[in-house]
Kinemage of the C-alpha trace (Angstrom):
@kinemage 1
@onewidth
@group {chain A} dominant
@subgroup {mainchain}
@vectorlist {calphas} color= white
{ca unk a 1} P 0.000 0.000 0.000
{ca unk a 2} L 1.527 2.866 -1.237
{ca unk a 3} L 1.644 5.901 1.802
{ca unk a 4} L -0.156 8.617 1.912
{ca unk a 5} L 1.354 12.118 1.624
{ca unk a 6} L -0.463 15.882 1.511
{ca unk a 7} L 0.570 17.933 -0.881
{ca unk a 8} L 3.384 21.043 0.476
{ca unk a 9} L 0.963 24.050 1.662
{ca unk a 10} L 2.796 25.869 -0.771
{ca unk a 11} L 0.933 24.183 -3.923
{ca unk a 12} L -2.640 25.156 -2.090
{ca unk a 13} L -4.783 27.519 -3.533
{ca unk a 14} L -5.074 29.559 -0.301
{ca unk a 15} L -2.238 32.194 0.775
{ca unk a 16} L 0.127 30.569 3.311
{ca unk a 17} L -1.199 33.217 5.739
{ca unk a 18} L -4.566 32.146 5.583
{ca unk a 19} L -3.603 28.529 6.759
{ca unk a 20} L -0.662 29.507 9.266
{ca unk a 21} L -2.435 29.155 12.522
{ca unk a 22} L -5.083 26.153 11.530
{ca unk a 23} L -4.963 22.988 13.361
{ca unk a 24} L -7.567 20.845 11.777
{ca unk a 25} L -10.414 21.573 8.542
{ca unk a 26} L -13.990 20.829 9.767
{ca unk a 27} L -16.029 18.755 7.040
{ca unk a 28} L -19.441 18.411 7.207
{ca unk a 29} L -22.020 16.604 5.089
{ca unk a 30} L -22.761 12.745 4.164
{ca unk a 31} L -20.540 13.933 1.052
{ca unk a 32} L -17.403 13.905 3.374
{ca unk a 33} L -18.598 11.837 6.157
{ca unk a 34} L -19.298 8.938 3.798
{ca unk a 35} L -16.226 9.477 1.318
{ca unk a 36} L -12.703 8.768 1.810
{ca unk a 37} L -12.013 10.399 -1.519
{ca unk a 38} L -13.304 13.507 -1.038
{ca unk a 39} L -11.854 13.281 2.737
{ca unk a 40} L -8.918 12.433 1.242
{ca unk a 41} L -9.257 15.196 -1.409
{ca unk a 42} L -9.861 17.796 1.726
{ca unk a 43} L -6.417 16.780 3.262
{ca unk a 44} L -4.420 16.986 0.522
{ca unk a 45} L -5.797 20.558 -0.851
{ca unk a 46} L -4.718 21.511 3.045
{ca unk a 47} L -2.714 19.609 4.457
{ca unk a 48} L -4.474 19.331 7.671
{ca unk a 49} L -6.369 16.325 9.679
{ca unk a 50} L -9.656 16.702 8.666
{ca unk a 51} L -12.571 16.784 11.277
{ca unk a 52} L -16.176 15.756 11.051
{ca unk a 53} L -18.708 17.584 12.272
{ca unk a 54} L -20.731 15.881 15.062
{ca unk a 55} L -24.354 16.693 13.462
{ca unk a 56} L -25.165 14.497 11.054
{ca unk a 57} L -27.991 15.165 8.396
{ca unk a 58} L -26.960 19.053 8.304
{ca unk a 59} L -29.332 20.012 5.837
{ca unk a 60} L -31.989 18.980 7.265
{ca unk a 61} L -30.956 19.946 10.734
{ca unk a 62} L -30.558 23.468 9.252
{ca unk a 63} L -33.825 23.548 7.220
{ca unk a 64} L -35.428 22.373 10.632
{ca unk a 65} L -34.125 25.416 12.423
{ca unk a 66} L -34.793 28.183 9.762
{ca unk a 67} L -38.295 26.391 9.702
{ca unk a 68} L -38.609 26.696 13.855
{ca unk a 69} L -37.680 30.651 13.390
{ca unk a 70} L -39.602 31.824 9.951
{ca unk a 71} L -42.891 33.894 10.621
């Protein structure tokens, strides 16, 4: 199995200086929760462990709540 490696921030289409004091990238969505390559896609574009957010379903979660506050 070949190992994996993230490409130098460098090659990244943000400025260095908008990725110098991140830890971690927050992903959210069954899109990224349910594929590596895209997860895989996410760490290599930043170099940086990717985290999942802990809701799941988001768009429905969030059409829930604009529904709960709309007059």
């Amino acid at each position: 199995m070949r190992a994996l490696r993230h490409r130098d921030r460098n090659t990244s289409r943000f400025r260095p200086d908008q990725l110098a004091d991140k830890t971690a990238i927050v992903g959210s969505g069954n899109a990224v929760r349910l594929l590596k390559c895209i997860q895989w896609a996410a760490w290599q574009e930043f170099g940086l462990p990717l985290q999942l957010a802990e809701t799941k379903e988001e768009a429905a979660v969030g059409a829930a709540q604009l529904a709960l506050t709309a007059k």
